[in-house]
C-alpha positions in Angstrom: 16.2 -1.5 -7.7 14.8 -1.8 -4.0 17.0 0.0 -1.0 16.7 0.2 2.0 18.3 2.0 5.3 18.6 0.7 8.7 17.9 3.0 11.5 19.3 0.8 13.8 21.8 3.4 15.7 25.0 0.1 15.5 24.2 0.4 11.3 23.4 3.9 10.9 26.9 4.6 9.0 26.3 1.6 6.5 25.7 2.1 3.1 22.0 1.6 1.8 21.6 -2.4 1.0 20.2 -3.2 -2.6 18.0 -6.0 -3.9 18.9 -7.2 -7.1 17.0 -5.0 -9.6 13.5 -5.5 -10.8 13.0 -5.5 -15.1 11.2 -2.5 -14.5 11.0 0.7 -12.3 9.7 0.1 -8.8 6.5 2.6 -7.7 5.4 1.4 -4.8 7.2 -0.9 -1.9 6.0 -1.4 1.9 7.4 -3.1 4.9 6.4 -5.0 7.5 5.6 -3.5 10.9 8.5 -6.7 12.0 11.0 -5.4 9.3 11.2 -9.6 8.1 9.0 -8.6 4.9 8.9 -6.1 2.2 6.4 -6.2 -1.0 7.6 -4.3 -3.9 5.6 -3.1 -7.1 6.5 -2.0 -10.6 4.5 0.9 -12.7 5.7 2.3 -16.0 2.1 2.2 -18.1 3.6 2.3 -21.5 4.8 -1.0 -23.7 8.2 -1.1 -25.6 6.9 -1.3 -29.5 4.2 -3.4 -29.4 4.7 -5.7 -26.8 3.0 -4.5 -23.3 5.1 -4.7 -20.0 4.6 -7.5 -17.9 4.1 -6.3 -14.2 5.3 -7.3 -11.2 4.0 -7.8 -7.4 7.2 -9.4 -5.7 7.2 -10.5 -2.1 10.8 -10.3 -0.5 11.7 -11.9 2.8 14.7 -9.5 4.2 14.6 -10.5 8.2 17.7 -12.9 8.4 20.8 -13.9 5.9 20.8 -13.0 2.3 17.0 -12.1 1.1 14.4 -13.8 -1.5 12.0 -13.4 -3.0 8.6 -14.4 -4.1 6.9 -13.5 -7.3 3.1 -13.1 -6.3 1.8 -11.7 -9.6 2.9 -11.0 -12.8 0.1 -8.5 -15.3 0.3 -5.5 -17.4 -1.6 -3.7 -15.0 0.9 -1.4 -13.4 1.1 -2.0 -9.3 -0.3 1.4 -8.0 -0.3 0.9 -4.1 0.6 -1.9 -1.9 0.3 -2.6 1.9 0.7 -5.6 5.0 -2.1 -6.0 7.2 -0.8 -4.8 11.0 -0.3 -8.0 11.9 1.8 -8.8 9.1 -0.3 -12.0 7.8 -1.5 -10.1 4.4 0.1 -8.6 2.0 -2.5 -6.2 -0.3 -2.0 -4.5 -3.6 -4.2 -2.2 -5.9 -3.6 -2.5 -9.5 -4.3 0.7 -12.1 -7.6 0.1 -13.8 -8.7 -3.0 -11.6 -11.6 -2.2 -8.6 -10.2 -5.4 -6.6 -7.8 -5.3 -3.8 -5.8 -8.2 -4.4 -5.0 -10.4 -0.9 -1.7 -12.3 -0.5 -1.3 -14.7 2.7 2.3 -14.1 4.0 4.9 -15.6 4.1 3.6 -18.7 1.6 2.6 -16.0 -1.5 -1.0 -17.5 -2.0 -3.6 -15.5 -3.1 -7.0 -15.1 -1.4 -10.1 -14.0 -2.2 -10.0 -10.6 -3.8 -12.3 -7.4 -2.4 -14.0 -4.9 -4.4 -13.2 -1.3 -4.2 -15.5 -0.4 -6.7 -12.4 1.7 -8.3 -8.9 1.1 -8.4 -6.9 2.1 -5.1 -3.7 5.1 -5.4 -2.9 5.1 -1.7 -3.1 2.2 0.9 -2.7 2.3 5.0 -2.8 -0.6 7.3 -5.6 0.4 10.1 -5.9 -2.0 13.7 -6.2 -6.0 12.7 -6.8 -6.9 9.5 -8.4 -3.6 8.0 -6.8 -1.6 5.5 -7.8 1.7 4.1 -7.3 2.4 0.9 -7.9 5.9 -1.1 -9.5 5.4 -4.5 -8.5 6.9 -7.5 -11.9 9.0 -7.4 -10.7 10.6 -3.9 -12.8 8.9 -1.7 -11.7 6.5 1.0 -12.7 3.1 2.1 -11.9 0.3 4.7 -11.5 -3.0 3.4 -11.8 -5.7 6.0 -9.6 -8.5 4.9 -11.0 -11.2 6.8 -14.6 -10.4 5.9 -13.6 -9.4 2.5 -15.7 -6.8 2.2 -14.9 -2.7 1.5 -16.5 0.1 3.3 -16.8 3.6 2.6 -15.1 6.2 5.2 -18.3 8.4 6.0 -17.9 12.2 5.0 -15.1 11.9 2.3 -16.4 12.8 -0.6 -14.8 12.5 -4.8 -11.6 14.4 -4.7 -11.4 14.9 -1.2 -8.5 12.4 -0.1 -4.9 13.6 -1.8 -3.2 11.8 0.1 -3.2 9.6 3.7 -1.4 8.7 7.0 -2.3 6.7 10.0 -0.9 6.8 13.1 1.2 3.9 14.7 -1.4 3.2 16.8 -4.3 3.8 13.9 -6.3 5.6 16.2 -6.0 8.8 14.3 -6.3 8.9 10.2 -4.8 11.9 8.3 -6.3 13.1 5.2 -5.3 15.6 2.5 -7.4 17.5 0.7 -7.7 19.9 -1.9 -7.3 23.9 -1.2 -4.7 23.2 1.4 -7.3 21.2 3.6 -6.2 18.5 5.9 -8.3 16.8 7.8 -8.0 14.4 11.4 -10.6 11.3 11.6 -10.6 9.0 15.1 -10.8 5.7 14.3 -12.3 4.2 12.0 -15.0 7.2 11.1 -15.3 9.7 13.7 -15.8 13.2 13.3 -13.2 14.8 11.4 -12.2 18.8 12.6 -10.6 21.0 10.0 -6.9 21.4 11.3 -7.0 24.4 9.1 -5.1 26.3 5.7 -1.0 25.3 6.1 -0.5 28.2 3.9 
């Protein structure tokens, strides 16, 4: 199931609203910076017998009356990460075991051209236009400009280095987590990071 909670301050005693219920957990979900989209992912990795699970990508338009949706994928490749470009054109998703980022145009569903990460993406972040940056499974970071559909490593992240990732609203400051408690600040799109240093 995929819920949601309005931080509107008239709504902010509603209950949670509830999209009708995917056939299989939901692992990753993302909204639109206009709050009219959100894409939602499932992920379990094992089959039921012999038969695999069918994955999948679904596209939901939640910005007036009752919501729909849009099926933009269906595989047995469980949906690891998903993201909308900043301006809210794209819709991206990473899928375990492929090294594609696959594109979506929103609001039609069609896919585009697919851009190589070289390994599948865990985390994605929407960056300024239509760059997105996406941490591979190996720990490194890259920037995958969807209009040039081409990926670019982040300079000075090295295997294992990215846990985990935040941008800021703005995306003039990228946060990266490391391991050994390190957490790292990067301007733009590869500046020179400074150790913030151990939070323990």
């Amino acid at each position: 199931t995929c819920t949601w909670l309005s931080t509107s301050p008239a709504m902010t005693t509603a209950s949670p609203a509830s999209l009708p219920p995917r056939p299989h957990p939901v692992t990753a979900v993302a909204l639109s910076q206009d709050g009219k989209h959100l894409l939602a992912g499932t992920g379990e990795t094992e089959g039921t017998g012999d038969k695999p699970m069918v994955h999948e990508l679904t596209l939901w338009r939640i910005g007036s009356g009752k919501p729909t949706h849009l099926t933009l994928a269906k595989t047995e490749a469980p949906v690891r990460a998903v993201a909308f470009s900043q301006d809210g054109k794209r819709a991206v998703a990473a899928f375990q075991g492929s090294g594609d980022l696959a594109v979506f145009d929103v609001p039609s569903g069609k896919a585009g051209e697919r851009i190589a990460l070289g390994s599948f993406a865990t985390k994605l972040a929407p960056l300024a236009g239509s760059r997105v940056l996406a941490a591979r499974v190996d720990g490194t970071l890259v920037v995958a400009d969807l209009e040039g559909g081409k990926a670019t490593p982040l300079p000075g992240v090295g295997p294992g280095d990215a846990r985990a990732l935040a941008v800021s609203p703005r995306h003039e400051l990228i946060a990266v987590g490391g391991p050994q408690g390190r957490i790292e600040l990067r301007r733009g799109q590869g500046g020179e990071a400074f150790d913030t240093g151990d939070p323990g």
